[in-house]
C-alpha positions as MATLAB code, in Angstrom:
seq = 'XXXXXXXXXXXXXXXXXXXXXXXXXXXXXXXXXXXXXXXXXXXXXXXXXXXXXXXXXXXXXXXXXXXXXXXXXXXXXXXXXXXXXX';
ca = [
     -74.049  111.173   59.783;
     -71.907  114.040   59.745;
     -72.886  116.934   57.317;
     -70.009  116.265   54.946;
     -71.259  112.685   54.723;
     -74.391  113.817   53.391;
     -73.589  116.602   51.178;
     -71.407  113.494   49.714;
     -74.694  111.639   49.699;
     -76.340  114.370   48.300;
     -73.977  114.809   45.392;
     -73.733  110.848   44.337;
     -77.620  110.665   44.575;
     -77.778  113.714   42.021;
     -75.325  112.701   39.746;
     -77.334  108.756   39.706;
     -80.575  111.175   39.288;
     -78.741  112.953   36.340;
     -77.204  109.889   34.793;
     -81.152  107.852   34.942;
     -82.790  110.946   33.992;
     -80.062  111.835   30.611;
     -80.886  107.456   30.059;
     -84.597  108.233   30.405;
     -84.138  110.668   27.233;
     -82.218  108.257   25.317;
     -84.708  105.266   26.200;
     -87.505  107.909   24.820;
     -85.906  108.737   21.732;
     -85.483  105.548   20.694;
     -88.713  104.827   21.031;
     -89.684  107.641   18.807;
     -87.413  106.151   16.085;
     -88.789  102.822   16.556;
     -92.706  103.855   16.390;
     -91.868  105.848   13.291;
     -89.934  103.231   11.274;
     -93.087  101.127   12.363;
     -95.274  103.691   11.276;
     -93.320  104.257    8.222;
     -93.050  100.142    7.174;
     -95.447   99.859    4.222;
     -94.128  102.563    2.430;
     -90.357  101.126    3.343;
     -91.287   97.507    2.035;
     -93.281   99.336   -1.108;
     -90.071  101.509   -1.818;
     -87.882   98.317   -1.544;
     -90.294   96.629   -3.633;
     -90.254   99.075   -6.316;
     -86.318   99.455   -6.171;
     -85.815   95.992   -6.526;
     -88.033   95.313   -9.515;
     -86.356   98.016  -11.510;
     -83.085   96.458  -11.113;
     -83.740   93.156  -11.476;
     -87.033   93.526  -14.305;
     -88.850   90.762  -12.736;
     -92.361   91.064  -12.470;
     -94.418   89.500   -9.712;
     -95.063   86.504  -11.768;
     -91.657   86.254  -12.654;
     -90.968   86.363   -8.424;
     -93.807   83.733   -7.643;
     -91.898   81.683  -10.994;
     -88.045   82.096   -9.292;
     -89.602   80.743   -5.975;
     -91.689   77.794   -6.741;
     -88.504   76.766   -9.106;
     -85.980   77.708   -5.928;
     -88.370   75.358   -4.020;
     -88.660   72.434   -6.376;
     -84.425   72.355   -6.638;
     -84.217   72.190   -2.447;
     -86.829   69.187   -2.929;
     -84.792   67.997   -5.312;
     -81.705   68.376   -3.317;
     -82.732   66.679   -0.284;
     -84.762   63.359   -2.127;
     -82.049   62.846   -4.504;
     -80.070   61.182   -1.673;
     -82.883   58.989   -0.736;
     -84.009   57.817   -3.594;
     -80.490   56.296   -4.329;
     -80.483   54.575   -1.477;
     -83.296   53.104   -2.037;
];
């Protein structure tokens, strides 16, 4: 190899180096983000919990009510058409 050949070399291995290394940052931040919206997830779902029961003024029995009646309706729904063919 002639010394132009690997000052070439030289210069496509650092820029690969520079390219893996700026990636290596990015990859690292993420992660960051990630562990603290992790960290951070009770107090997000309590927020959202809060939020929604001032808009919508449903208490939690009023949430348990909404989905035991949500459920009975899909039961509903799907033996209605085999009970007529019956």
């Amino acid at each position: 190899m002639t010394y132009e050949e690997l000052q070439k070399k030289h210069k496509e291995l650092s820029a690969r180096t520079e390219e893996n290394f700026q990636e290596a940052i990015r990859i690292a931040n993420e992660t960051k983000r990630v562990e603290k919206v992790c960290e951070d997830t009770p107090k997000i779902l309590k927020e959202l919990d809060q939020e929604f029961a001032a808009i919508t003024k449903l208490d939690p029995k009023d949430i348990s009510f909404l989905f035991v009646a949500t459920a009975l309706q899909i039961v509903r729904q799907y033996t209605s058409p085999l009970c007529s063919r019956v």
